[in-house]
Backbone as ProteinMPNN parsed JSONL, in Angstrom:
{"seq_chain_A": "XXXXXXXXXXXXXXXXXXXXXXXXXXXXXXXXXXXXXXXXXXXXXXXXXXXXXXXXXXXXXXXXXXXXXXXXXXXXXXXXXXX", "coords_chain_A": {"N_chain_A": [[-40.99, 24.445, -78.454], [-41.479, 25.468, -80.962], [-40.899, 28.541, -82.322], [-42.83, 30.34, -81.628], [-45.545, 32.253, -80.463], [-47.858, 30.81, -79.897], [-49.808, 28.744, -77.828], [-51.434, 27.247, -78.303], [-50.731, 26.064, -81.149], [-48.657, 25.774, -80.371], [-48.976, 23.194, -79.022], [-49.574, 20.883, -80.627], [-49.885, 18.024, -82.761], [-47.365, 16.753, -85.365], [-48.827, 15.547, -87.013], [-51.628, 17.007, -86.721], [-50.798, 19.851, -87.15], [-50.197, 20.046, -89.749], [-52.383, 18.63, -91.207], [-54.154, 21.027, -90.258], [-53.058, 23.03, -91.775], [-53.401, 21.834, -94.359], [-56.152, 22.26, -94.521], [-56.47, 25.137, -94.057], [-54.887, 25.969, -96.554], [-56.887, 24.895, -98.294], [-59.327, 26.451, -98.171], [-58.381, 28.982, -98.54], [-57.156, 28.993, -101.092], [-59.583, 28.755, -102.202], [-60.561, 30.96, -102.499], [-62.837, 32.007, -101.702], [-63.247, 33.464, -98.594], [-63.362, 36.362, -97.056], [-60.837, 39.465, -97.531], [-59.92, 39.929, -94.692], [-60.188, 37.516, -93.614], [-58.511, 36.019, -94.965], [-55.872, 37.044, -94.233], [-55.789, 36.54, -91.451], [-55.818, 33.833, -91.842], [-53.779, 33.123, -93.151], [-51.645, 34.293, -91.735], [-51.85, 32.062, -89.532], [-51.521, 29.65, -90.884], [-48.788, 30.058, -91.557], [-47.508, 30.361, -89.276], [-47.839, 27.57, -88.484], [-46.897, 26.222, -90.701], [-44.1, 26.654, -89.762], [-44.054, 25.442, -87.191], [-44.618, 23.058, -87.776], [-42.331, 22.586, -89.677], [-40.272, 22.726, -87.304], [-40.904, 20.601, -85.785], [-40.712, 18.562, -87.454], [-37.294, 18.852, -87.557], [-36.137, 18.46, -84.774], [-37.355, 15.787, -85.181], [-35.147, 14.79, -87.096], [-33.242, 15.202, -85.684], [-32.845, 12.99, -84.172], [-32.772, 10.884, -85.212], [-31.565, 7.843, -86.125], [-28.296, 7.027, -87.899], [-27.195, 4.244, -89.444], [-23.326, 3.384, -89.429], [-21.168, 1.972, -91.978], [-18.894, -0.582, -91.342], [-15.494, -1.304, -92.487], [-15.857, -3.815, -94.345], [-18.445, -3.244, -94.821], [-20.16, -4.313, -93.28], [-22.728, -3.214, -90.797], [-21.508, -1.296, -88.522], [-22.127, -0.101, -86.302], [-23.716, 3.184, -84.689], [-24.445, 6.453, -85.241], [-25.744, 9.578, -84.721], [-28.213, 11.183, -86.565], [-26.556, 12.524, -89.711], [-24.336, 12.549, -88.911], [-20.989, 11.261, -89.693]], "CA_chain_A": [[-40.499, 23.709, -79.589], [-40.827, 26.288, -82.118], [-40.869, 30.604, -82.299], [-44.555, 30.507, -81.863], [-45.942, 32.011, -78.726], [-49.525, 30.244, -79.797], [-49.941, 27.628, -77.041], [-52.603, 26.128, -79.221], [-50.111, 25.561, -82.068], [-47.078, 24.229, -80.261], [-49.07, 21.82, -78.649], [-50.455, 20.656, -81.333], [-48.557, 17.091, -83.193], [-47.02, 17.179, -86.269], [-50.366, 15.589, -88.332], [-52.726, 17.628, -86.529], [-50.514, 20.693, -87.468], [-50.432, 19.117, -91.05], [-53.986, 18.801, -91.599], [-55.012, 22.093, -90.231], [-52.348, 23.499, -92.62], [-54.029, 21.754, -95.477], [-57.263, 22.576, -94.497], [-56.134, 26.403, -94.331], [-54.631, 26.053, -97.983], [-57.7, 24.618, -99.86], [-59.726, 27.498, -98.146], [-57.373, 30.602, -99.565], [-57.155, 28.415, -102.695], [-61.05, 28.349, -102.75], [-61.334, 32.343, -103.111], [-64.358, 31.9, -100.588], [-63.103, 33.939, -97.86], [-62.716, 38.026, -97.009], [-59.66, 39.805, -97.056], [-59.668, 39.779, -93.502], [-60.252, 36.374, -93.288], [-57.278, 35.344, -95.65], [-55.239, 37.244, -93.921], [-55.482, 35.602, -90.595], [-55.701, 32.629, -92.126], [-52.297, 33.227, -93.825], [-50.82, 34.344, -90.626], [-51.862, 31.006, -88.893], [-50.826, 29.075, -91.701], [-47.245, 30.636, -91.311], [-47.165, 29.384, -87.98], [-48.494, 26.009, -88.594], [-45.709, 25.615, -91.024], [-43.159, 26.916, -88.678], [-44.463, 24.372, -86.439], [-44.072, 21.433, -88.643], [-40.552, 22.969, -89.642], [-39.424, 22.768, -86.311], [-40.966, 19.325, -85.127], [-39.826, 17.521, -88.703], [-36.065, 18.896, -87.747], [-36.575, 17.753, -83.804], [-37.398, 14.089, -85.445], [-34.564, 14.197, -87.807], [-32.268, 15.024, -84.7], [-33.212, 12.17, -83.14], [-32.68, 9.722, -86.313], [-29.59, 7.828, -85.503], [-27.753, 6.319, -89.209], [-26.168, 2.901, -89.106], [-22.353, 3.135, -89.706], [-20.718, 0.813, -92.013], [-17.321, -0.568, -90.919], [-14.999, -1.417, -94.291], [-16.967, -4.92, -95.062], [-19.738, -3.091, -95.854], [-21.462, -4.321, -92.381], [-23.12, -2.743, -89.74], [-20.918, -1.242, -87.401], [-22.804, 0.926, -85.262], [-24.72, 3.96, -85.102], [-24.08, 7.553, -84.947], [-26.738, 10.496, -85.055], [-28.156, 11.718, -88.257], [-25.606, 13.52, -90.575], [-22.353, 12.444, -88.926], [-19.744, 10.59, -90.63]], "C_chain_A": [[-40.391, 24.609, -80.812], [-41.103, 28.033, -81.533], [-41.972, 30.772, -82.253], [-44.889, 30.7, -80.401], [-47.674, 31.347, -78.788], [-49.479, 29.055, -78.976], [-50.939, 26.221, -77.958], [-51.653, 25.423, -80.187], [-49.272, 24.551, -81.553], [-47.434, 23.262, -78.941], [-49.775, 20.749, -79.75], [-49.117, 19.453, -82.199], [-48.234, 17.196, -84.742], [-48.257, 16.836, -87.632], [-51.087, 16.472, -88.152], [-52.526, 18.892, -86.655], [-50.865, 20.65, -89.282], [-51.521, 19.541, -91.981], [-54.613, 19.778, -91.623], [-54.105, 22.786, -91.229], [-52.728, 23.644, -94.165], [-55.51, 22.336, -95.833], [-57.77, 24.519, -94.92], [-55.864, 26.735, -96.008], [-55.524, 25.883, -98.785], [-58.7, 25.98, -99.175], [-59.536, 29.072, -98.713], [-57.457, 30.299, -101.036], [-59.235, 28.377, -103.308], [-60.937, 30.111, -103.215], [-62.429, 32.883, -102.075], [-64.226, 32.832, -99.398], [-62.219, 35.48, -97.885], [-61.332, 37.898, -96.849], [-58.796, 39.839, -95.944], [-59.085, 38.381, -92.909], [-59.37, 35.971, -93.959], [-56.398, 35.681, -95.348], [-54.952, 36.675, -92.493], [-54.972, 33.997, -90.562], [-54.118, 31.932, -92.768], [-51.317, 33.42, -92.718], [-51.013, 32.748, -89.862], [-51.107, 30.293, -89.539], [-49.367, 29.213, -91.553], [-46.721, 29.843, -89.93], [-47.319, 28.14, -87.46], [-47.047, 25.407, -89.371], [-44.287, 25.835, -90.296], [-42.736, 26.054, -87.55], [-43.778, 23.162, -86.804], [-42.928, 21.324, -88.881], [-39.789, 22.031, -88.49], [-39.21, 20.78, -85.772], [-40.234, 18.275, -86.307], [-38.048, 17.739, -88.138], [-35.82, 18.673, -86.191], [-35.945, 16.51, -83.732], [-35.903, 14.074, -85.493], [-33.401, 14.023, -86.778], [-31.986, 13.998, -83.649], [-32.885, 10.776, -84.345], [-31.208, 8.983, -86.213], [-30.108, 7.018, -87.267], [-26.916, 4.963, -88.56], [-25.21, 3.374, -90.279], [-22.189, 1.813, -90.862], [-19.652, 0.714, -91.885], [-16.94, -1.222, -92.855], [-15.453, -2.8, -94.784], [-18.021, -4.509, -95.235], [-21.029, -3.567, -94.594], [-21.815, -2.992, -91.34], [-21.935, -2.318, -88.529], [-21.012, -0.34, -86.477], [-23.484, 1.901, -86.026], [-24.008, 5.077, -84.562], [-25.713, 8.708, -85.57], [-26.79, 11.092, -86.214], [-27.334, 12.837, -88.6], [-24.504, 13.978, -90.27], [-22.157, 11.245, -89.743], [-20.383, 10.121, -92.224]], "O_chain_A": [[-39.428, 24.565, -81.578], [-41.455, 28.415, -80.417], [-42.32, 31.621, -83.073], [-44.722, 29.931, -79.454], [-48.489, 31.435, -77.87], [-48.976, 28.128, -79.611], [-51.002, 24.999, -78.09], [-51.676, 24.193, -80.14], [-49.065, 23.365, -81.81], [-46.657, 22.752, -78.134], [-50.516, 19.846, -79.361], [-47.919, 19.72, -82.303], [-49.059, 17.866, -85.363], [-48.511, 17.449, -88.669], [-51.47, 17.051, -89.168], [-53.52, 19.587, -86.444], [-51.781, 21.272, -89.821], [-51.629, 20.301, -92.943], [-55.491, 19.968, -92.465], [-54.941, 23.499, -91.782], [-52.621, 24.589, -94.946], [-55.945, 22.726, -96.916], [-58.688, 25.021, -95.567], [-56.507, 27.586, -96.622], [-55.453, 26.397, -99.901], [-58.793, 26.775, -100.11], [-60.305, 29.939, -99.129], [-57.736, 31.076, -101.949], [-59.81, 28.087, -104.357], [-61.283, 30.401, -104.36], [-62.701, 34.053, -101.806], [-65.364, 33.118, -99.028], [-61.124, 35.775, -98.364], [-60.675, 36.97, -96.376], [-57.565, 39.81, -95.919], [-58.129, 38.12, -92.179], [-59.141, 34.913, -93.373], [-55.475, 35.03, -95.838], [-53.79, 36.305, -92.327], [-54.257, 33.3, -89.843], [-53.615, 30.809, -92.806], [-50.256, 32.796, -92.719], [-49.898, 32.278, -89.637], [-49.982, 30.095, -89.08], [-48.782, 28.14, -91.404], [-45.829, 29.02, -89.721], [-47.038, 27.711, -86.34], [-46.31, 24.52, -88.941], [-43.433, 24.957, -90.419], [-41.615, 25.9, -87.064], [-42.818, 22.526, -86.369], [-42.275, 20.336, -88.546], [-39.049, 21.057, -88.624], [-38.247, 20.049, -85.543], [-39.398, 17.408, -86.052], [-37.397, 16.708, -88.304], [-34.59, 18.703, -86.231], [-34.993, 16.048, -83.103], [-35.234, 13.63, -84.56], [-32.664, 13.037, -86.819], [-31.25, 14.035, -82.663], [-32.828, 9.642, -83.869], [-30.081, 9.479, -86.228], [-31.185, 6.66, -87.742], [-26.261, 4.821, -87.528], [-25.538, 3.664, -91.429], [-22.888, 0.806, -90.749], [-18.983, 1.701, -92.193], [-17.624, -1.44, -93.855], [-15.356, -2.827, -96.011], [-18.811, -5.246, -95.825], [-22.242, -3.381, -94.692], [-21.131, -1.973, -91.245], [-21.594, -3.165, -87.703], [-20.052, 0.167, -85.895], [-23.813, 1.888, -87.212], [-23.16, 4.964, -83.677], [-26.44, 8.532, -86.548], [-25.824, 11.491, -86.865], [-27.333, 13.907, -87.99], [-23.817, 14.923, -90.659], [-22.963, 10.491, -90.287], [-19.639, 9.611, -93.061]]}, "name": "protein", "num_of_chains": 1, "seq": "XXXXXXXXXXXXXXXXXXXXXXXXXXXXXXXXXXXXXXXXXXXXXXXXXXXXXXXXXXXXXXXXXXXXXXXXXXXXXXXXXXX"}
């Protein structure tokens, strides 16, 4: 599903990518952790959002739009971001 050869990541669903994403951010944002350690942590992160990228644009491919015919109703459906 996405450019990530981490098995861990791209099985991982789009909250539980999410969360560890956030969880990664208030850690770097704390200061609290070596150079080392912010740097892995930055590389994961990268691939967490890469992740989420991919699966959010997945969804959206999957989002069908309702048509309207010229009264203004409903006249079917076509996949997100035709007509």
């Amino acid at each position: 599903m996405t450019d990530n050869p981490d098995p861990a990541i791209s099985s991982l669903s789009f909250e539980a990518a999410m969360s560890e994403l956030e969880t990664i951010v208030r850690r770097l944002e704390s200061g609290d952790v070596s150079l080392e350690q912010s740097v892995a942590l930055y590389e994961r992160g990268h691939a967490l959002r890469a992740h989420c990228e991919a699966r959010l644009a997945a969804a959206q491919a999957r989002i069908e739009q309702v048509s309207l015919g010229a009264d203004g109703r409903p006249a079917g459906t076509a996949p997100f971001g035709e007509g």
